[in-house]
C-alpha positions in Angstrom: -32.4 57.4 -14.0 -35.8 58.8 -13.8 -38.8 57.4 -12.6 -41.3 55.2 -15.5 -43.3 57.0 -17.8 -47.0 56.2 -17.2 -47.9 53.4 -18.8 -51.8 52.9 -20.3 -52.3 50.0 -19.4 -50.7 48.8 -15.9 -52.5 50.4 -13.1 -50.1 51.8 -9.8 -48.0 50.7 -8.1 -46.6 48.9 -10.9 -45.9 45.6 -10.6 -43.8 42.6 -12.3 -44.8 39.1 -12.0 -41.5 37.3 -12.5 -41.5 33.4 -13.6 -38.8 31.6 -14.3 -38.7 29.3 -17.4 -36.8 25.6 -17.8 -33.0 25.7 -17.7 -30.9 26.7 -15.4 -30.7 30.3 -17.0 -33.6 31.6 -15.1 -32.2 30.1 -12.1 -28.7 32.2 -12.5 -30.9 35.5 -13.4 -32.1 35.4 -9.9 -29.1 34.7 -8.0 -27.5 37.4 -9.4 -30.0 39.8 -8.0 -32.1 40.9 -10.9 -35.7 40.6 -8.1 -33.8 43.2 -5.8 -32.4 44.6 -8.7 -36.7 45.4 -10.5 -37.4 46.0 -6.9 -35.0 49.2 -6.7 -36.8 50.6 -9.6 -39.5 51.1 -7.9 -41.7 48.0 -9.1 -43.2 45.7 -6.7 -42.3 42.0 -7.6 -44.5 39.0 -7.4 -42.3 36.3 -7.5 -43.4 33.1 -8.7 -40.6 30.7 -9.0 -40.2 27.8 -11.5 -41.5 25.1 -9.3 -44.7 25.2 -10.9 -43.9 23.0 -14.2 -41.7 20.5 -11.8 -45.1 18.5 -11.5 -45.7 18.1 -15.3 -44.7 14.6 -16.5 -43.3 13.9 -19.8 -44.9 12.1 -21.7 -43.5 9.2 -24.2 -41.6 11.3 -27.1 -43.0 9.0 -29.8 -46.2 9.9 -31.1 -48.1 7.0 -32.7 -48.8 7.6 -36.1 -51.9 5.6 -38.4 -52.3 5.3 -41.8 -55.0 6.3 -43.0 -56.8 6.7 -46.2 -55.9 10.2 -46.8 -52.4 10.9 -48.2 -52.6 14.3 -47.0 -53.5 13.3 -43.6 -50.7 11.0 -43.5 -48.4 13.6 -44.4 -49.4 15.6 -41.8 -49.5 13.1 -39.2 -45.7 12.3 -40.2 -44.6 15.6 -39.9 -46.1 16.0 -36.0 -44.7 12.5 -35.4 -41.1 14.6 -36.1 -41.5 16.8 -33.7 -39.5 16.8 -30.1 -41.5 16.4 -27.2 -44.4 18.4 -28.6 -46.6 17.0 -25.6 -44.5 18.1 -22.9 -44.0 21.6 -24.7 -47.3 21.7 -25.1 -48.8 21.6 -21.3 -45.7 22.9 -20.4 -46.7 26.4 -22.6 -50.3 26.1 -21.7 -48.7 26.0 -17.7 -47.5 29.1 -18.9 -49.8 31.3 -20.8 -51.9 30.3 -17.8 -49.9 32.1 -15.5 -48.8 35.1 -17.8 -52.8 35.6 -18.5 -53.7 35.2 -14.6 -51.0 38.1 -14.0 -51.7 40.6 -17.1 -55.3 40.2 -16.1 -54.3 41.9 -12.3 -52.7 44.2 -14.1 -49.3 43.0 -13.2 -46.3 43.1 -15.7 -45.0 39.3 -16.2 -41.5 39.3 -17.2 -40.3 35.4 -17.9 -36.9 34.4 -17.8 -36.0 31.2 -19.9 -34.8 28.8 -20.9 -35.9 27.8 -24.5 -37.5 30.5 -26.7 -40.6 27.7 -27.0 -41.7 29.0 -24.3 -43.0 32.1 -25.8 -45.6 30.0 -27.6 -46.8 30.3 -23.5 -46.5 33.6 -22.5 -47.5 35.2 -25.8 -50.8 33.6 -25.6 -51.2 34.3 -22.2 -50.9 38.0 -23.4 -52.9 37.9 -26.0 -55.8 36.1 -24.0 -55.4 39.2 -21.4 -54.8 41.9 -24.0 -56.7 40.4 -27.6 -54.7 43.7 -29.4 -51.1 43.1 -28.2 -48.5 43.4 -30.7 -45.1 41.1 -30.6 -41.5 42.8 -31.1 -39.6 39.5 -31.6 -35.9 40.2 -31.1 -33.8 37.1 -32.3 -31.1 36.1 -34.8 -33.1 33.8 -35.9 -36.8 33.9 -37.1 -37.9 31.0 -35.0 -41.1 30.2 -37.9 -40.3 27.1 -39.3 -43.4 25.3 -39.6 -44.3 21.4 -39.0 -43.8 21.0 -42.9 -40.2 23.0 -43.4 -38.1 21.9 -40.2 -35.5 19.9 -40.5 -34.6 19.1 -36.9 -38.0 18.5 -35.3 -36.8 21.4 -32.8 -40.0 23.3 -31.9 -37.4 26.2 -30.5 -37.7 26.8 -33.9 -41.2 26.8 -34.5 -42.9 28.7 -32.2 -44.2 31.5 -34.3 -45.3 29.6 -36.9 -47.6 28.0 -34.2 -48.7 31.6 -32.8 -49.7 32.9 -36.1 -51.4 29.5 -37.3 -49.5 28.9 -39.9 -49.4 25.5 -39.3 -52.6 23.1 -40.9 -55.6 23.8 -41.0 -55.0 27.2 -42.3 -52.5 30.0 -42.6 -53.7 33.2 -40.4 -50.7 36.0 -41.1 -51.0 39.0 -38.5 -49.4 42.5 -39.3 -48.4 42.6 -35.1 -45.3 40.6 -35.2 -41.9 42.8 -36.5 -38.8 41.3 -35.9 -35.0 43.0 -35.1 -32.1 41.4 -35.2 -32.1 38.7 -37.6 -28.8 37.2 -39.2 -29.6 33.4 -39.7 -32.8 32.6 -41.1 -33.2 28.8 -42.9 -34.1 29.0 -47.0 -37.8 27.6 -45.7 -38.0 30.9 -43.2 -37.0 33.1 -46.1 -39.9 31.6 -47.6 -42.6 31.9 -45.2 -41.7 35.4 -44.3 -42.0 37.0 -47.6 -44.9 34.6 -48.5 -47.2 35.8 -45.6 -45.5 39.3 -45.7 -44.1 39.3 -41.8 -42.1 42.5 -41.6 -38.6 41.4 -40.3 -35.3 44.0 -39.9 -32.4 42.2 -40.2 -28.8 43.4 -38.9 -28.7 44.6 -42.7 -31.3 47.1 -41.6 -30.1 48.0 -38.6 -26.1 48.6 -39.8 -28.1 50.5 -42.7 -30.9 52.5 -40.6 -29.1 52.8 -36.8 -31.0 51.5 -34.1 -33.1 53.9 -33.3 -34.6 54.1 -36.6 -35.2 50.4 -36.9 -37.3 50.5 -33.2 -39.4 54.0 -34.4 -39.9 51.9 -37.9 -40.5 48.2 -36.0 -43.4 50.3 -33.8 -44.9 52.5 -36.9 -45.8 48.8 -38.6 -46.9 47.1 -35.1 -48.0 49.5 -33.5 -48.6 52.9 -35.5 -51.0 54.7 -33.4 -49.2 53.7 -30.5 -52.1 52.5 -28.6 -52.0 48.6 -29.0 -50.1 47.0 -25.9 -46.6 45.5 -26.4 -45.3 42.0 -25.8 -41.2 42.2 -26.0 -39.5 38.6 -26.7 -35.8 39.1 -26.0 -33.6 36.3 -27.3 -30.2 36.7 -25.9 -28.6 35.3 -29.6 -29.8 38.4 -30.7 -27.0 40.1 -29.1 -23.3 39.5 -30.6 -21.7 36.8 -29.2 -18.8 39.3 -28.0 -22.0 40.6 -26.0 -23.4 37.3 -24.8 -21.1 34.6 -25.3 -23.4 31.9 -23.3 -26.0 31.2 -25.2 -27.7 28.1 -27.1 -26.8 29.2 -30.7 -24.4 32.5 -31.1 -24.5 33.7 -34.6 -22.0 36.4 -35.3 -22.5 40.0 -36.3 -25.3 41.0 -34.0 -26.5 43.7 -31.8 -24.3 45.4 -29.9 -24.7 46.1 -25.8 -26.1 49.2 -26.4 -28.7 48.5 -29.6 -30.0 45.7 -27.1 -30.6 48.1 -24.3 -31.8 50.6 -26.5 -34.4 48.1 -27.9 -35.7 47.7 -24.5 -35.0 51.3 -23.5 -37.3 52.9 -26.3 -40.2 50.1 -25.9 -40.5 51.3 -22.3 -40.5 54.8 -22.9 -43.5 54.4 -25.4 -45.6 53.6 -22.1 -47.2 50.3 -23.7 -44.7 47.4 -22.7 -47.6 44.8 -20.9 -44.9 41.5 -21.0 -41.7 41.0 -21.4 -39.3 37.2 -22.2 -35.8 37.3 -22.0 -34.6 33.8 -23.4 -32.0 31.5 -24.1 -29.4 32.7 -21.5 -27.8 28.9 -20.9 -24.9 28.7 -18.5 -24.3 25.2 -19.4 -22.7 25.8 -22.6 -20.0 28.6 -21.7 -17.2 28.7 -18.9 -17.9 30.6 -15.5 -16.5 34.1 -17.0 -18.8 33.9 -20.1 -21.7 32.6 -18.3 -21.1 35.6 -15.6 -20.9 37.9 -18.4 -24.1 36.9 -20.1 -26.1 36.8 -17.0 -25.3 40.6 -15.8 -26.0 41.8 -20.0 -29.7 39.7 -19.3 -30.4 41.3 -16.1 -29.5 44.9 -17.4 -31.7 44.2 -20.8 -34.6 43.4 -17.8 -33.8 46.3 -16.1 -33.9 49.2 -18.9 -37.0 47.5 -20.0 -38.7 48.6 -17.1 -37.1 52.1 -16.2 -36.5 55.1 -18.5 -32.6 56.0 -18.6 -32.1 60.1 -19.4 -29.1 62.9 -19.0 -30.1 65.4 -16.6 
């Protein structure tokens, strides 16, 4: 292993703000070593801890909704009123992209560790307040964009992108700085939104078609083609096979294998711009003890090649 490339935007030493997310994921992340783990790379870690969102209460799940005079109105209002805990996910995001801003603006490195990929509605707008030109590399097998009008479950895991690029009411704002890798299981309403606002996804098609290392260099070239706009990585874990990472919320067959997930984070390092990083949706409640084990050590090694350049001497 060599030492990181210089990166444009994090001044020396280098340092990674780690936060754990909700779930016990985070929690299991950390006990298997991954701060001592960064730390041996050479970063120094400011570790934050997840007790910081044990003081938010949540608040009654049912929203109250009121007619009004306005059919459209009303349909809106219904379609919020669907939603699961959007309160609580709401101040606990804004907890978050507090945080994640605070640290990108010492020039630290937040990595967060979930828990539920909502919480990237949290520390993507944290980055984005801190760096207003970041790009997102979404890495997911699902596309996580159903909007307030096209979900079916009232799950906002589901929904978070379609809240970061507005395209819930009052008006659609598409942005050309989200690409995604990895997708295999995308509802008829995400196929929908996707090619109707033109958000450039790679799909396992893609990346059996192109290899890996074609889909990152052609991911970056539409995010990021002068290379000079920082990076925000959003790992979900699902992305990876299930033979990969069996403990996860929902495993979809046919996805990246261990080494196209490390080399995802691998080659977003090595471009010098990585400013945040999520790994999500590592949940150790829904596996046994081996598979659980197994996911945790593939999460901490994605962390890890995220932040160090691996080369054959």
């Amino acid at each position: 292993m060599s030492s990181a490339p210089s990166n444009k935007f994090l001044p020396s030493p280098k340092t990674v703000a780690s936060k754990l997310g909700v779930d016990k994921g985070p929690i299991h992340l950390v006990q298997a070593g991954l701060i001592n783990q960064v730390e041996e790379l050479g970063w120094r870690v400011v570790f934050d801890g997840h007790h910081q969102f044990e003081d938010i209460s949540p608040p009654p799940d049912a929203i109250q909704v009121n007619a009004t005079t306005d059919p459209a109105v009303d349909t809106l209002s219904a379609s919020i009123a669907r939603l699961r805990s959007p309160l609580l996910v709401a101040q606990v995001c804004e907890s978050v992209a507090s945080a994640v801003q605070a640290h990108a603006e010492m020039g630290h490195l937040p990595v967060t560790l979930g828990g539920d990929h909502s919480l990237a509605m949290g520390t993507i707008s944290g980055t984005l307040r801190a760096y207003d030109q970041a790009c997102v590399i979404w890495i997911d097998a699902h596309a996580d964009i159903n909007t307030i009008h096209s979900t079916d479950s009232g799950n906002i895991h589901g929904m978070p992108l379609s809240f970061l690029l507005k395209l819930n009411p009052p008006a659609p704002s598409p942005d050309s700085r989200l690409v995604y890798i990895g997708l295999r299981d995308v509802e008829k309403g995400e196929k929908e939104i996707l090619k109707k606002h033109r958000i450039k996804a790679f799909s396992m098609h893609e990346v059996d078609r192109y290899g890996i290392g074609k889909v990152v260099e052609m991911a970056l070239d539409h995010v990021n083609p002068q290379r000079d706009r920082p990076i925000h990585l959003s790992f979900d874990v699902d992305a990876l096979d299930p033979s990969v990472a069996p403990s996860t919320g929902t495993p979809v067959r046919g996805g990246l294998t261990f080494r196209e997930g490390h080399y995802i984070c691998e080659a977003i390092h090595e471009t010098g711009l990585l400013v945040a990083l999520d790994l999500m949706e590592v949940k150790p409640t829904l596996a046994d003890a081996g598979s659980v084990h197994q996911t945790v050590t593939v999460g901490c090694s994605l962390v890890r090649s995220a932040l160090v350049t691996v080369t054959s001497d």
